[in-house]
C-alpha positions, -999 to +999 in steps of 0.1 A: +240+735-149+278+740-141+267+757-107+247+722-102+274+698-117+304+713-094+289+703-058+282+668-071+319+667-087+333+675-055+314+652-033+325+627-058+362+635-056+356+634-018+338+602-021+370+588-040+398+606-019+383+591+015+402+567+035+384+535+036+412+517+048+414+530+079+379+526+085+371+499+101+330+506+091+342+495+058+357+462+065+327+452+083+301+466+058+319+450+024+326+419+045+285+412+048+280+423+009+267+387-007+281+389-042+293+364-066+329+354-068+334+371-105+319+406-094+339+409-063+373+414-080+360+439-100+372+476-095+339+489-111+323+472-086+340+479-053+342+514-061+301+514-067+300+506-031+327+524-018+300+551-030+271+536-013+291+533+020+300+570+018+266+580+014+253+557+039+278+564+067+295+596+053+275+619+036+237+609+028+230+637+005+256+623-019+243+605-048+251+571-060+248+562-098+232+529-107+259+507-115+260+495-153+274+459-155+292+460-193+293+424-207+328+419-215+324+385-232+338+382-266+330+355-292+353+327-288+377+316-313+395+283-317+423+280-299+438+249-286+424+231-254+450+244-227+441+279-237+405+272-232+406+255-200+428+280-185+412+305-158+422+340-147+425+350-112+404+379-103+425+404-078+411+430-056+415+465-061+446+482-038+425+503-025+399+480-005+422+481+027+439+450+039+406+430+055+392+436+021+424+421+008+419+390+030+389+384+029+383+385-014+417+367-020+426+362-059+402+333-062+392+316-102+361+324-120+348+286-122+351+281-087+318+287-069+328+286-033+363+303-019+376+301+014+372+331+020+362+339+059+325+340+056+332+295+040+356+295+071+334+305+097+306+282+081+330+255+086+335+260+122+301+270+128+285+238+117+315+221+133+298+238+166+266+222+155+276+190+150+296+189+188+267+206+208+241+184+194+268+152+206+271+171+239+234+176+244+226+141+234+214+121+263+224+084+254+261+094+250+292+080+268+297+108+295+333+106+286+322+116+245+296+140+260+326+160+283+347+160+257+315+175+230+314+201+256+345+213+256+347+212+218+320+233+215+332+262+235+367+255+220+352+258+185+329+287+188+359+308+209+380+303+182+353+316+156+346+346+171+385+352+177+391+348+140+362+371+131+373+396+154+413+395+140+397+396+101+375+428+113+397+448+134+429+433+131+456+430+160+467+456+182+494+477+167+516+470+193+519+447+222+517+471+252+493+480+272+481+512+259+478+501+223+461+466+237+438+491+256+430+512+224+424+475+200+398+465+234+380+498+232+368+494+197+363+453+202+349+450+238+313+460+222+306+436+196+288+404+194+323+382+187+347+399+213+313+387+241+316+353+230+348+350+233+349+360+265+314+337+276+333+306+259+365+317+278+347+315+308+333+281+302+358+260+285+385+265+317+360+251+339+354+220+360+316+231+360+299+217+331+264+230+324+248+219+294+224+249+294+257+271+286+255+255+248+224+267+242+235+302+232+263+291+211+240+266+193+220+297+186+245+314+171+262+288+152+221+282+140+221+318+126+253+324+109+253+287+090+216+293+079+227+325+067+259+309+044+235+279+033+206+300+021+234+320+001+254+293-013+235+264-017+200+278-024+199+256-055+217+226-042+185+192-038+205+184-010+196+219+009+163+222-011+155+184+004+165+188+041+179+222+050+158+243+033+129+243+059+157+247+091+171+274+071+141+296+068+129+294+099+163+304+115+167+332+092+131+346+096+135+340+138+168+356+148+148+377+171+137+346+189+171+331+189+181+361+203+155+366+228+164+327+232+202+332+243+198+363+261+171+344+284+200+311+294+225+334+294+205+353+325+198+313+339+232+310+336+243+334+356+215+323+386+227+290+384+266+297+387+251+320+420+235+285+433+265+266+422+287+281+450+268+265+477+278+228+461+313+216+463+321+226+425+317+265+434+343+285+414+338+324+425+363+335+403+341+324+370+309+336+387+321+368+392+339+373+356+302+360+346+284+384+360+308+412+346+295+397+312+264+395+317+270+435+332+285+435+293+256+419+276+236+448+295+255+475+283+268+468+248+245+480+215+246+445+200+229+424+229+210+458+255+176+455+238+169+416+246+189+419+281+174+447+296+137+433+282+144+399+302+157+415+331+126+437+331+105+407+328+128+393+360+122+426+379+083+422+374+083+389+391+113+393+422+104+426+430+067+418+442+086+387+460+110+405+478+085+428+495+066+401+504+089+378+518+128+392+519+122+433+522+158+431+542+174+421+507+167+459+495+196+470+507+221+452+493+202+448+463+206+484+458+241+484+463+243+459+436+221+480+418+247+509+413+276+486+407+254+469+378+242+504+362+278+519+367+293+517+334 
């Protein structure tokens, strides 16, 4: 038994002594962990999935004890009313790094929702919601509409620049090779390529109002997500959310397949765009280096590369038909597109 009990012990110390805090794996992973207010503070608690990260991402033969939730309440004894209506702030432990720290702030046990980032996000996504469906709307002012438009890039930019600051922080310094080192381990997610699409649209005297749609999709997903979470029991959701809030959930691989499909328009239009008098090549070409991105990165290859599979199936029979001169230059795009 003590031959048996001594490898466990020591991937348990090893399990303890690891550095979460440096690991950015662990912002992002206790970041999406959906627990109430009054658990999160707890140390037993964020240790328990300390452990579950480390043999998810660290060691999987390590084993995880089920966690035993003690009751600590006592029976309660007269005391006067200030003492009874007073509340004690939960604080997380040292240990959790400092997004952990950020984002699960001392907060009271009777309060149900913290603004914590995943309430702030919420905020700004249904913000996002609320402007892209004014934009979009085709009995608006053109003035109001313009302006919509502009707020709805401004609003989801600023999301996804928040998110990325909470997960990953700022560079350690402000030169170039430490603002080169923070971009490496940014330029591949999901928030960093919407910054950089909303960037590319909020600058510019082009408006297209196909560019909301994938920011509408994404502001869809995330404040379905917080709803469902937050306000399952609310009539108000239950009434008219509930339904919207399902189906979003249940069809982020449609929304997806949705965004990845007018972000590719996009890009065809902005190429048809510089024959008209409000050609900009400058966004065009930082627009196709996204959608070179999109291609590229984990987060968004599978549902690019299937539409621009689908696109290939249809131009390619075209082009010998009609155009077989546009081969070559199509293959010198070809290897500028696949060179990563």
């Amino acid at each position: 038994m003590g031959e048996e009990q001594d490898p466990r012990k020591m991937k348990k110390i090893a399990a303890t002594a690891y550095d979460y805090e440096n690991d950015p794996k662990w912002a992002d992973y206790w970041s999406n962990i959906l627990i109430p207010p009054h658990m999160a503070c707890r140390s037993d608690v964020i240790t328990h999935y300390k452990r579950k990260f480390y043999q998810r991402y660290i060691d999987p033969d390590f084993v995880v004890e089920p966690m035993t939730i003690q009751n600590t309440s006592q029976p309660t004894r007269s005391s006067p009313p200030q003492s009874s209506s007073s509340t004690r702030e939960c604080r997380p432990s040292q240990n959790s790094g400092s997004t952990t720290q950020a984002t699960r702030a001392s907060t009271m046990n009777s309060t149900p929702l913290r603004w914590d980032r995943q309430t702030i996000q919420f905020s700004v996504n249904a913000w996002v919601i609320a402007v892209v469906v004014l934009a979009m709307f085709p009995f608006i002012p053109a003035s109001l509409s313009n302006r919509a438009y502009r707020l709805s890039f401004m609003g989801t930019l600023c999301s996804s620049l928040y998110s990325l600051y909470c997960l990953y922080g700022k560079p350690r310094a402000w030169n170039l090779q430490a603002v080169q080192v923070w971009l490496q381990s940014v330029i591949a997610t999901k928030d960093f390529i919407y910054f950089i699409y909303c960037l590319t649209f909020v600058s510019s005297n082009l408006q297209l109002k196909f560019a909301l749609l994938p920011i509408l999709c994404r502001a869809l997903e995330h404040s379905a997500k917080f709803l469902r979470y937050n306000f399952s029991q609310a009539p108000l959701y239950r009434k008219y959310l509930e339904d919207v809030c399902v189906w979003a959930e249940s069809n982020t691989t449609t929304l997806s397949i949705l965004s990845s499909q007018a972000e590719i328009g996009i890009g065809f239009l902005l190429i048809i765009s510089l024959l008209s008098w409000q050609r900009n090549i400058i966004q065009t070409f930082m627009y196709w280096q996204l959608l070179k991105l999109m291609y590229h990165a984990p987060v968004t290859a599978g549902y690019h590369q299937s539409v621009w599979t689908k696109v290939g199936k249809i131009a390619t029979p075209l082009i010998h038909k009609y155009a077989p001169f546009l081969y070559t230059p199509l293959s010198t795009i070809q290897k500028w597109w696949f060179r990563q």
